[in-house]
C-alpha angles and dihedrals in degrees: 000000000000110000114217115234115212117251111276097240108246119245105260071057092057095045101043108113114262099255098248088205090060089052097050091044084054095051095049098055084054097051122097096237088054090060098032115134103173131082102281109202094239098069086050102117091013109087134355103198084046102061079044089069091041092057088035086064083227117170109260104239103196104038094151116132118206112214101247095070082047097056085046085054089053094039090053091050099054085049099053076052090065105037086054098045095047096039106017116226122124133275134207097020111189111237125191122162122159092281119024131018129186143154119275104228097200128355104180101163129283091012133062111203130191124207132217133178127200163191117258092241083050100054085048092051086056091052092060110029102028135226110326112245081243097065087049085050092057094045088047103056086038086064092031091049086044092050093046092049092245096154137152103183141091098228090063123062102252110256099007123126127243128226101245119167106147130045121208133191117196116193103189108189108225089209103052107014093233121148128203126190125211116186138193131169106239124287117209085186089052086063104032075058088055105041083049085048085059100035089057087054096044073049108057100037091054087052108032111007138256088290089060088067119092119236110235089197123078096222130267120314084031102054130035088202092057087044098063094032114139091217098037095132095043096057103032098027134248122314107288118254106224088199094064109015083046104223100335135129129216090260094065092058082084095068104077105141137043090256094052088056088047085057093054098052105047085040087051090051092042090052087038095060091034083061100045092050092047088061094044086059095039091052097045089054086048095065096043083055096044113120099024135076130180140106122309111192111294088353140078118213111199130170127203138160129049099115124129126271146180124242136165118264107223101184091056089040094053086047083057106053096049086046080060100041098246124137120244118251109239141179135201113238142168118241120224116262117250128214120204129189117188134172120258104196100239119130116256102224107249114248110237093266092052099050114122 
Protein backbone atom coordinates (compact mmCIF):
# COMPACT_ATOMS: atom_id res chain seq x y z
CA UNK A 1 0.00 0.00 0.00
CA UNK A 2 1.25 3.74 -1.06
CA UNK A 3 0.59 6.20 1.77
CA UNK A 4 -0.51 9.62 0.60
CA UNK A 5 1.49 12.43 1.87
CA UNK A 6 -0.48 15.74 2.41
CA UNK A 7 0.28 18.65 -0.04
CA UNK A 8 3.60 20.83 1.15
CA UNK A 9 1.83 24.28 1.56
CA UNK A 10 3.20 26.62 -1.03
CA UNK A 11 5.02 29.44 0.04
CA UNK A 12 2.65 32.21 -0.12
CA UNK A 13 1.13 29.28 2.34
CA UNK A 14 3.82 29.40 4.30
CA UNK A 15 3.93 33.19 4.44
CA UNK A 16 0.16 34.03 4.91
CA UNK A 17 -0.35 35.72 8.78
CA UNK A 18 -1.65 33.04 11.60
CA UNK A 19 -5.62 34.24 11.92
CA UNK A 20 -5.47 35.58 15.42
CA UNK A 21 -9.47 34.85 15.69
CA UNK A 22 -8.86 31.17 15.06
CA UNK A 23 -6.16 31.16 18.00
CA UNK A 24 -8.27 32.78 20.54
CA UNK A 25 -11.41 30.46 19.49
CA UNK A 26 -9.09 27.74 20.05
CA UNK A 27 -8.05 28.95 23.51
CA UNK A 28 -11.25 29.37 24.65
CA UNK A 29 -12.47 25.92 23.97
CA UNK A 30 -9.59 24.90 25.98
CA UNK A 31 -10.26 27.18 29.01
CA UNK A 32 -12.15 25.88 32.27
CA UNK A 33 -14.87 28.45 32.16
CA UNK A 34 -15.65 27.29 28.38
CA UNK A 35 -16.40 23.72 29.61
CA UNK A 36 -17.77 24.56 32.85
CA UNK A 37 -21.05 22.69 33.80
CA UNK A 38 -21.59 23.71 37.30
CA UNK A 39 -23.31 27.17 38.89
CA UNK A 40 -20.09 30.00 38.54
CA UNK A 41 -20.66 32.74 40.96
CA UNK A 42 -20.77 35.27 38.43
CA UNK A 43 -24.07 34.22 36.80
CA UNK A 44 -25.60 34.22 40.49
CA UNK A 45 -28.52 37.27 40.21
CA UNK A 46 -28.20 37.30 35.90
CA UNK A 47 -30.26 34.98 34.62
CA UNK A 48 -32.57 32.24 36.16
CA UNK A 49 -33.19 29.95 33.22
CA UNK A 50 -29.58 30.21 32.71
CA UNK A 51 -28.22 28.79 35.94
CA UNK A 52 -31.25 26.06 35.04
CA UNK A 53 -29.33 24.93 32.27
CA UNK A 54 -26.10 25.11 34.38
CA UNK A 55 -27.54 22.71 37.04
CA UNK A 56 -29.34 20.84 34.21
CA UNK A 57 -25.81 19.97 32.94
CA UNK A 58 -27.24 21.08 29.55
CA UNK A 59 -24.57 21.52 26.39
CA UNK A 60 -23.75 25.18 25.97
CA UNK A 61 -24.97 26.02 21.99
CA UNK A 62 -23.13 29.58 21.21
CA UNK A 63 -19.55 29.22 22.99
CA UNK A 64 -17.76 31.55 20.54
CA UNK A 65 -15.54 34.24 22.10
CA UNK A 66 -14.92 37.53 20.08
CA UNK A 67 -11.57 38.83 20.64
CA UNK A 68 -12.26 41.61 22.27
CA UNK A 69 -13.42 39.86 25.41
CA UNK A 70 -10.37 38.00 24.89
CA UNK A 71 -8.22 40.75 24.86
CA UNK A 72 -10.51 42.08 28.44
CA UNK A 73 -9.60 38.39 29.94
CA UNK A 74 -5.82 39.06 29.18
CA UNK A 75 -5.97 42.42 30.16
CA UNK A 76 -7.63 41.29 33.91
CA UNK A 77 -5.18 39.00 34.37
CA UNK A 78 -2.04 41.40 33.89
CA UNK A 79 -3.76 43.62 36.23
CA UNK A 80 -4.40 41.10 39.15
CA UNK A 81 -0.43 40.72 38.41
CA UNK A 82 0.06 43.88 39.41
CA UNK A 83 -2.12 44.32 42.01
CA UNK A 84 -0.43 41.06 43.59
CA UNK A 85 3.11 41.94 42.93
CA UNK A 86 2.76 46.05 44.44
CA UNK A 87 0.26 45.09 47.69
CA UNK A 88 0.63 41.09 48.22
CA UNK A 89 -2.68 39.13 48.74
CA UNK A 90 -3.60 36.38 46.61
CA UNK A 91 -5.47 36.20 43.10
CA UNK A 92 -7.48 33.71 41.49
CA UNK A 93 -8.39 31.83 44.49
CA UNK A 94 -10.15 28.62 43.56
CA UNK A 95 -13.69 28.40 45.24
CA UNK A 96 -15.98 25.10 45.32
CA UNK A 97 -19.12 24.64 48.00
CA UNK A 98 -22.09 22.05 47.38
CA UNK A 99 -23.82 24.45 44.93
CA UNK A 100 -21.66 27.17 43.12
CA UNK A 101 -18.03 27.41 42.63
CA UNK A 102 -15.91 30.41 41.02
CA UNK A 103 -12.53 32.00 41.03
CA UNK A 104 -11.64 34.71 43.81
CA UNK A 105 -10.05 37.71 41.76
CA UNK A 106 -8.17 39.43 44.81
CA UNK A 107 -8.31 38.44 48.68
CA UNK A 108 -6.10 40.85 50.28
CA UNK A 109 -7.09 40.55 53.67
CA UNK A 110 -9.56 41.65 55.01
CA UNK A 111 -10.86 42.36 52.17
CA UNK A 112 -11.92 40.18 49.06
CA UNK A 113 -12.04 42.42 45.62
CA UNK A 114 -13.48 41.51 42.09
CA UNK A 115 -12.37 42.91 39.17
CA UNK A 116 -14.26 43.98 35.88
CA UNK A 117 -13.25 45.39 33.03
CA UNK A 118 -15.20 47.07 30.72
CA UNK A 119 -16.31 48.67 27.84
CA UNK A 120 -16.40 52.42 27.91
CA UNK A 121 -19.94 52.45 27.37
CA UNK A 122 -19.94 49.82 30.38
CA UNK A 123 -18.12 51.73 32.84
CA UNK A 124 -20.62 54.76 31.87
CA UNK A 125 -23.41 52.74 32.29
CA UNK A 126 -21.84 51.97 36.48
CA UNK A 127 -21.54 55.68 37.10
CA UNK A 128 -25.06 56.16 36.55
CA UNK A 129 -26.65 53.57 37.37
CA UNK A 130 -24.52 52.10 39.92
CA UNK A 131 -23.14 48.40 40.69
CA UNK A 132 -25.75 45.80 39.69
CA UNK A 133 -27.05 43.92 42.61
CA UNK A 134 -25.18 40.62 40.43
CA UNK A 135 -22.09 41.70 40.69
CA UNK A 136 -22.84 42.23 44.99
CA UNK A 137 -24.09 38.78 44.85
CA UNK A 138 -20.62 37.44 43.40
CA UNK A 139 -18.55 39.36 45.80
CA UNK A 140 -20.82 38.15 48.49
CA UNK A 141 -20.66 34.44 48.11
CA UNK A 142 -16.84 34.93 47.29
CA UNK A 143 -16.52 36.25 50.86
CA UNK A 144 -19.37 33.91 52.12
CA UNK A 145 -17.61 30.61 50.27
CA UNK A 146 -13.59 32.22 52.02
CA UNK A 147 -15.17 32.62 55.66
CA UNK A 148 -16.84 29.01 55.53
CA UNK A 149 -13.72 27.46 54.42
CA UNK A 150 -15.27 26.52 51.04
CA UNK A 151 -11.59 26.46 48.90
CA UNK A 152 -10.36 24.92 46.25
CA UNK A 153 -7.23 26.02 46.14
CA UNK A 154 -3.60 25.11 47.45
CA UNK A 155 -2.71 28.34 48.72
CA UNK A 156 -5.61 28.09 51.33
CA UNK A 157 -5.80 25.15 54.28
CA UNK A 158 -8.34 23.17 53.16
CA UNK A 159 -11.42 23.82 55.18
CA UNK A 160 -10.22 26.65 57.15
CA UNK A 161 -11.92 29.82 57.30
CA UNK A 162 -10.51 33.40 56.04
CA UNK A 163 -10.61 36.36 57.67
CA UNK A 164 -13.01 38.44 55.32
CA UNK A 165 -14.45 41.73 56.62
CA UNK A 166 -14.79 43.96 53.67
CA UNK A 167 -16.22 43.23 50.05
CA UNK A 168 -14.78 45.45 46.63
CA UNK A 169 -15.90 45.72 43.23
CA UNK A 170 -13.13 47.39 40.39
CA UNK A 171 -14.54 48.33 37.20
CA UNK A 172 -11.49 49.13 35.14
CA UNK A 173 -12.75 50.87 31.58
CA UNK A 174 -10.53 49.09 28.41
CA UNK A 175 -10.88 52.11 26.59
CA UNK A 176 -9.70 54.71 29.01
CA UNK A 177 -7.99 52.95 31.66
CA UNK A 178 -10.08 54.58 34.37
CA UNK A 179 -10.88 52.78 37.43
CA UNK A 180 -13.49 53.33 39.57
CA UNK A 181 -13.99 51.48 43.56
CA UNK A 182 -16.98 50.78 45.03
CA UNK A 183 -16.82 49.46 48.71
CA UNK A 184 -19.30 47.65 51.44
CA UNK A 185 -18.56 45.99 54.82
CA UNK A 186 -19.82 42.25 54.47
CA UNK A 187 -23.42 41.24 54.44
CA UNK A 188 -24.21 37.80 55.74
CA UNK A 189 -27.97 38.60 54.51
CA UNK A 190 -26.35 39.69 50.62
CA UNK A 191 -25.13 35.84 50.36
CA UNK A 192 -27.59 34.04 52.11
CA UNK A 193 -29.76 36.12 48.98
CA UNK A 194 -27.63 34.70 46.74
CA UNK A 195 -27.19 31.19 47.90
CA UNK A 196 -31.76 31.27 48.12
CA UNK A 197 -31.55 32.82 44.44
CA UNK A 198 -29.79 29.69 43.59
CA UNK A 199 -31.74 27.13 45.96
CA UNK A 200 -35.30 28.29 44.13
CA UNK A 201 -33.54 27.38 40.61
CA UNK A 202 -31.88 23.81 41.90
CA UNK A 203 -35.71 23.77 42.95
CA UNK A 204 -37.64 24.20 40.04
CA UNK A 205 -35.73 22.38 37.74
CA UNK A 206 -35.82 19.19 40.04
CA UNK A 207 -39.82 19.63 40.12
CA UNK A 208 -40.77 20.88 37.25
CA UNK A 209 -37.58 21.05 34.61
CA UNK A 210 -35.31 23.59 33.25
CA UNK A 211 -38.62 25.13 31.07
CA UNK A 212 -40.27 25.69 34.14
CA UNK A 213 -37.67 28.32 34.88
CA UNK A 214 -38.40 32.02 33.83
CA UNK A 215 -36.13 33.64 31.74
CA UNK A 216 -34.80 37.33 33.62
CA UNK A 217 -33.51 38.50 30.20
CA UNK A 218 -35.71 39.83 27.55
CA UNK A 219 -33.75 37.68 24.21
CA UNK A 220 -30.97 38.80 21.94
CA UNK A 221 -31.05 42.25 20.36
CA UNK A 222 -32.93 43.21 23.54
CA UNK A 223 -30.61 42.04 26.15
CA UNK A 224 -26.80 42.01 26.17
CA UNK A 225 -26.97 39.38 28.74
CA UNK A 226 -29.07 37.08 26.42
CA UNK A 227 -26.36 38.16 23.21
CA UNK A 228 -23.42 36.80 24.60
CA UNK A 229 -25.43 33.70 26.51
CA UNK A 230 -23.68 30.40 26.35
CA UNK A 231 -27.08 28.50 25.98
CA UNK A 232 -29.01 31.27 23.64
CA UNK A 233 -30.14 28.94 21.28
CA UNK A 234 -31.02 26.66 23.57
CA UNK A 235 -33.23 28.75 25.29
CA UNK A 236 -34.68 31.15 22.39
CA UNK A 237 -34.24 28.74 19.40
CA UNK A 238 -32.13 28.74 16.55
CA UNK A 239 -31.57 32.37 14.07
CA UNK A 240 -34.68 32.92 12.22
CA UNK A 241 -34.69 32.14 8.62
CA UNK A 242 -36.60 35.27 6.79
CA UNK A 243 -37.16 33.01 3.82
CA UNK A 244 -39.14 30.82 5.53
CA UNK A 245 -40.42 32.70 9.29
CA UNK A 246 -41.18 35.79 6.90
CA UNK A 247 -39.65 39.30 9.15
CA UNK A 248 -39.85 38.04 12.48
CA UNK A 249 -37.48 37.82 15.41
CA UNK A 250 -37.11 34.89 18.20
CA UNK A 251 -39.03 36.88 20.51
CA UNK A 252 -42.04 36.70 18.50
CA UNK A 253 -42.04 32.77 18.66
CA UNK A 254 -43.81 33.48 22.03
CA UNK A 255 -46.72 34.72 20.62
CA UNK A 256 -48.40 31.87 19.58
CA UNK A 257 -52.18 32.60 20.36
CA UNK A 258 -54.50 35.43 19.97
CA UNK A 259 -54.28 36.04 23.33
CA UNK A 260 -50.51 36.14 23.36
CA UNK A 261 -50.69 38.99 20.62
CA UNK A 262 -53.42 40.75 22.87
CA UNK A 263 -50.59 40.64 25.76
CA UNK A 264 -48.09 42.31 23.67
CA UNK A 265 -49.90 44.87 22.78
CA UNK A 266 -51.39 46.09 25.82
CA UNK A 267 -47.91 45.31 27.40
CA UNK A 268 -46.37 47.32 24.57
CA UNK A 269 -49.22 50.76 25.46
CA UNK A 270 -48.74 50.31 29.30
CA UNK A 271 -44.56 50.50 28.80
CA UNK A 272 -45.21 53.30 26.00
CA UNK A 273 -47.03 55.83 28.48
CA UNK A 274 -44.64 54.65 31.59
CA UNK A 275 -41.99 55.86 29.47
CA UNK A 276 -43.30 58.65 28.47
CA UNK A 277 -44.15 59.66 31.93
CA UNK A 278 -40.65 58.75 33.19
CA UNK A 279 -39.21 61.51 30.68
CA UNK A 280 -41.67 63.91 31.51
CA UNK A 281 -40.30 63.62 35.23
CA UNK A 282 -36.39 63.31 34.13
CA UNK A 283 -36.67 66.26 32.10
CA UNK A 284 -38.46 68.21 34.44
CA UNK A 285 -35.45 67.42 37.24
CA UNK A 286 -32.95 68.43 34.41
CA UNK A 287 -34.11 72.03 34.21
CA UNK A 288 -34.32 72.57 37.85
CA UNK A 289 -30.41 71.31 37.77
CA UNK A 290 -29.36 73.46 34.59
CA UNK A 291 -26.31 76.12 35.38
CA UNK A 292 -24.75 74.36 38.32
CA UNK A 293 -22.76 71.65 38.69
CA UNK A 294 -21.22 69.98 42.01
CA UNK A 295 -21.76 66.62 44.50
CA UNK A 296 -24.81 65.79 45.75
CA UNK A 297 -24.50 63.10 48.48
CA UNK A 298 -23.44 60.24 47.23
CA UNK A 299 -23.78 61.91 43.43
CA UNK A 300 -21.96 64.22 41.21
CA UNK A 301 -24.07 66.51 38.74
CA UNK A 302 -21.89 67.82 35.87
CA UNK A 303 -22.82 69.49 32.92
CA UNK A 304 -20.71 69.64 29.46
CA UNK A 305 -21.34 70.38 25.84
CA UNK A 306 -23.12 73.21 24.31
CA UNK A 307 -20.21 74.82 22.50
CA UNK A 308 -20.29 75.75 18.95
CA UNK A 309 -19.32 73.55 16.12
CA UNK A 310 -18.99 73.26 12.73
CA UNK A 311 -21.18 70.43 10.30
CA UNK A 312 -21.78 70.03 7.09
CA UNK A 313 -24.89 71.36 5.79
CA UNK A 314 -26.35 68.75 3.41
CA UNK A 315 -29.26 70.51 2.18
CA UNK A 316 -27.10 73.44 1.00
CA UNK A 317 -24.34 70.77 -0.27
CA UNK A 318 -26.86 68.74 -2.36
CA UNK A 319 -28.13 72.29 -3.77
CA UNK A 320 -24.78 72.60 -4.73
CA UNK A 321 -24.04 69.82 -6.52
CA UNK A 322 -27.01 70.03 -8.75
CA UNK A 323 -26.08 73.81 -9.13
CA UNK A 324 -22.57 72.06 -10.59
CA UNK A 325 -23.93 69.47 -12.43
CA UNK A 326 -22.69 66.75 -10.46
CA UNK A 327 -24.79 63.68 -9.48
CA UNK A 328 -25.61 62.97 -5.80
CA UNK A 329 -24.02 60.22 -4.25
CA UNK A 330 -26.74 57.79 -2.99
CA UNK A 331 -27.09 54.71 -1.37
CA UNK A 332 -29.72 52.19 -1.11
CA UNK A 333 -30.80 51.49 2.61
CA UNK A 334 -33.27 49.89 4.54
CA UNK A 335 -35.37 51.99 6.86
CA UNK A 336 -36.08 50.83 10.30
CA UNK A 337 -39.27 49.24 10.80
CA UNK A 338 -41.98 51.28 12.93
CA UNK A 339 -44.52 49.93 15.22
CA UNK A 340 -47.82 52.04 16.02
CA UNK A 341 -50.56 51.33 18.66
CA UNK A 342 -53.42 53.35 18.55
CA UNK A 343 -56.68 53.26 20.32
CA UNK A 344 -59.89 51.87 18.52
CA UNK A 345 -62.49 52.99 20.48
CA UNK A 346 -64.19 49.37 21.53
CA UNK A 347 -64.84 48.76 24.79
CA UNK A 348 -62.48 46.41 26.53
CA UNK A 349 -65.07 43.99 28.65
CA UNK A 350 -64.49 44.91 33.10
CA UNK A 351 -63.12 42.40 34.87
CA UNK A 352 -65.82 41.25 38.23
CA UNK A 353 -64.08 43.52 40.63
CA UNK A 354 -64.46 46.47 38.28
CA UNK A 355 -68.11 46.15 37.54
CA UNK A 356 -70.07 49.10 38.40
Amino acid sequence: MTAVLPARPSAAERRAAPSLAAAVRDLDRRRARSRQRMIGASELGECRRRAAYRVARSRPTNTATGLQAFLGTELHRGVLRALRRQYGGLTEVGLKGQQVKGRCDWLHAPVVEDLKTTSRFGFERVLTRGVPAKHWFQVAVYAWLLRTGQTADRRLPAGEGQDVEGLRIRYLSRDSGEDVVFEADHDPALAAEAVLWLTDVYATVEEDGVDAVPRDGFGPGVDTMCDWCPFLDLCWGPPVETETEGEVSRQSRLTVTDADYVQAVHDYDAWRAAENEAKRHKDYARERLRGRSCTADDLHCEWSGGGLRTQVDKDAAVERLIELGEEVPTKRTRSPQSIRVTRTGARTEASPGEAA
